[in-house]
DRENPA-3360 file (N, C-alpha, C; in nm, 2 decimals, always signed):
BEGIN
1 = XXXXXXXX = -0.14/-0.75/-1.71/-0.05/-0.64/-1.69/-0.11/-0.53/-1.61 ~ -0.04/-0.47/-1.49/-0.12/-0.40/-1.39/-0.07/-0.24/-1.50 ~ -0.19/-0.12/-1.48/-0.20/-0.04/-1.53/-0.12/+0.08/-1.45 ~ -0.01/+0.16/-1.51/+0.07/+0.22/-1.48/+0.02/+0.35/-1.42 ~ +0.05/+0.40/-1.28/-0.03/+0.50/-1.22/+0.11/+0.63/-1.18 ~ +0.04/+0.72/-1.12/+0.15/+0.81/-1.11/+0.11/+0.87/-0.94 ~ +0.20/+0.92/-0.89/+0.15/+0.98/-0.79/+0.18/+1.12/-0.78 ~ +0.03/+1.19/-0.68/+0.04/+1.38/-0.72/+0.07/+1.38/-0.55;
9 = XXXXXXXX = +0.11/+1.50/-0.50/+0.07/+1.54/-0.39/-0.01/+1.70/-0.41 ~ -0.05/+1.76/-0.33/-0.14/+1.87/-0.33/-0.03/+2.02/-0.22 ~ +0.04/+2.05/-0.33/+0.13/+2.16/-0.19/+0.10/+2.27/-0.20 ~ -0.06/+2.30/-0.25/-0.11/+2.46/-0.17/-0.21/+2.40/-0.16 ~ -0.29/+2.52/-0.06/-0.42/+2.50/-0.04/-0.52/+2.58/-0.13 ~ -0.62/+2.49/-0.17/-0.75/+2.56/-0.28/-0.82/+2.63/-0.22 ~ -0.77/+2.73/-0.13/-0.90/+2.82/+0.00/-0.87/+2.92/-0.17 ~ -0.83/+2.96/-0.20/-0.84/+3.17/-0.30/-0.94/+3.10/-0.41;
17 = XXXXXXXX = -0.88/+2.99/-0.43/-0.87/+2.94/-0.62/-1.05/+2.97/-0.65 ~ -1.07/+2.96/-0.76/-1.21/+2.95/-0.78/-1.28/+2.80/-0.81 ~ -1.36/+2.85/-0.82/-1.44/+2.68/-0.77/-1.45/+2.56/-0.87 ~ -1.42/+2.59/-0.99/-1.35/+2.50/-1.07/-1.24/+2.40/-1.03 ~ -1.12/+2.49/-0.97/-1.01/+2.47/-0.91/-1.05/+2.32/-0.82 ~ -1.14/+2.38/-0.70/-1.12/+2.32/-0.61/-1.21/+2.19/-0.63 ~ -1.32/+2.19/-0.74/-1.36/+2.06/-0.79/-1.27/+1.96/-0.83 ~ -1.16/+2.03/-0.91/-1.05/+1.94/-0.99/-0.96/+1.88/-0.85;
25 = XXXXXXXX = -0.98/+1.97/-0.73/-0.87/+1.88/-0.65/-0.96/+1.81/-0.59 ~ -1.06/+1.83/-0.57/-1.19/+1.72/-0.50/-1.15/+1.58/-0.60 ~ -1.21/+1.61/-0.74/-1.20/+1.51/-0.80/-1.07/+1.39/-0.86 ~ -0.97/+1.47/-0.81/-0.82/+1.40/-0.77/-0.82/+1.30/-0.66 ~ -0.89/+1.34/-0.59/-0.91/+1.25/-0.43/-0.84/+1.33/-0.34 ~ -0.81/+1.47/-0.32/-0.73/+1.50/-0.20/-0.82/+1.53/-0.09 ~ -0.80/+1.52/+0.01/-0.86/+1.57/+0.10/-0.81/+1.68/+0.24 ~ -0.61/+1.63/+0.23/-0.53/+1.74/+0.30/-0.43/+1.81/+0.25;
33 = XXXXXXXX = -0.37/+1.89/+0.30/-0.25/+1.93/+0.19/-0.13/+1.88/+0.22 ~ -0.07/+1.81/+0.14/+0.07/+1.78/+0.13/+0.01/+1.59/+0.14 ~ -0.08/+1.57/+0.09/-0.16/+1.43/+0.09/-0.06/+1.37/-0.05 ~ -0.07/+1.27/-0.08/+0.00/+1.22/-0.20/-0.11/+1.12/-0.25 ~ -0.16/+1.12/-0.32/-0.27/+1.02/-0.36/-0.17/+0.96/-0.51 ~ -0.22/+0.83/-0.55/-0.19/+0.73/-0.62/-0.31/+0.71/-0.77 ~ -0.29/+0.78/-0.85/-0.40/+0.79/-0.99/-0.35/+0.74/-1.12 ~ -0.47/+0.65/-1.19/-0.38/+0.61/-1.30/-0.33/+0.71/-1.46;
41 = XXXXXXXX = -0.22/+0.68/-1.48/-0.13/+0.75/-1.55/-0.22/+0.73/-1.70 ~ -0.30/+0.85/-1.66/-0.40/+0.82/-1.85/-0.39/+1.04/-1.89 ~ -0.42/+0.99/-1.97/-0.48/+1.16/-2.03/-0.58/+1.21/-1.95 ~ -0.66/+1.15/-1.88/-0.79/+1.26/-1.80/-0.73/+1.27/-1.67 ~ -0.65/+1.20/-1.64/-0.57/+1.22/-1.50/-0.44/+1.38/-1.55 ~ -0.39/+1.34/-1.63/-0.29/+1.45/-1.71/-0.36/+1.58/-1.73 ~ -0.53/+1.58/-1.76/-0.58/+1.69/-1.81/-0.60/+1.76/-1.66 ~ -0.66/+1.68/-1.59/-0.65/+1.79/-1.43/-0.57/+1.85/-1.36;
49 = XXXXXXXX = -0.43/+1.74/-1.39/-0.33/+1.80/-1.36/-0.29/+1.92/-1.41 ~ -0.32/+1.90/-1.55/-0.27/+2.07/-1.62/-0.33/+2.17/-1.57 ~ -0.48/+2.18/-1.51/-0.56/+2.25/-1.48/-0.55/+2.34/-1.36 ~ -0.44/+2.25/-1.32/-0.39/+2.32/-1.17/-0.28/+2.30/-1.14 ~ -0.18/+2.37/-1.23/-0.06/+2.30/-1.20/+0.00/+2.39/-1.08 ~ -0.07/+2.50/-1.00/+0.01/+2.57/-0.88/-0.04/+2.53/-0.77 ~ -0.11/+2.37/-0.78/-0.18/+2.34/-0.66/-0.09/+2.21/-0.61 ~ -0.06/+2.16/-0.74/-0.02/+2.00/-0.75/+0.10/+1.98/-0.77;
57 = XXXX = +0.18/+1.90/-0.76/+0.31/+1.83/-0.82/+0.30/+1.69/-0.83 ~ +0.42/+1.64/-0.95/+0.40/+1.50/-0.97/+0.50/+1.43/-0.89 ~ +0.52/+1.35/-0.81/+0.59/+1.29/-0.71/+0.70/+1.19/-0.82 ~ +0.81/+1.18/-0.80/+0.92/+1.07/-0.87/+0.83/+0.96/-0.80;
% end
């Protein structure tokens, strides 16, 4: 059974945020803004998300 994922995109840019911030979107995988990357749908993926929720959105 393939493991259910979700997709984020990144619609601000981490230039103000502090440097926590911008680790959590490093460690997302983004690299541009308005990028959409593909992560699997678990709790440690959910926990970064919370951590930045004015940077990210969850894509339908």
């Amino acid at each position: 059974m393939a493991q259910a994922t979700i997709k984020i995109r990144l619609k601000r840019s981490p230039i103000c945020c502090p440097e926590k911030h911008k680790r959590v979107v490093k460690g997302l995988g983004f690299r541009k803004l308005n990028q959409v990357v593909e992560r699997p749908d678990n709790p440690s993926t959910w926990g970064m998300i919370r951590k930045i929720p004015h940077l990210v959105e969850v894509v339908a």
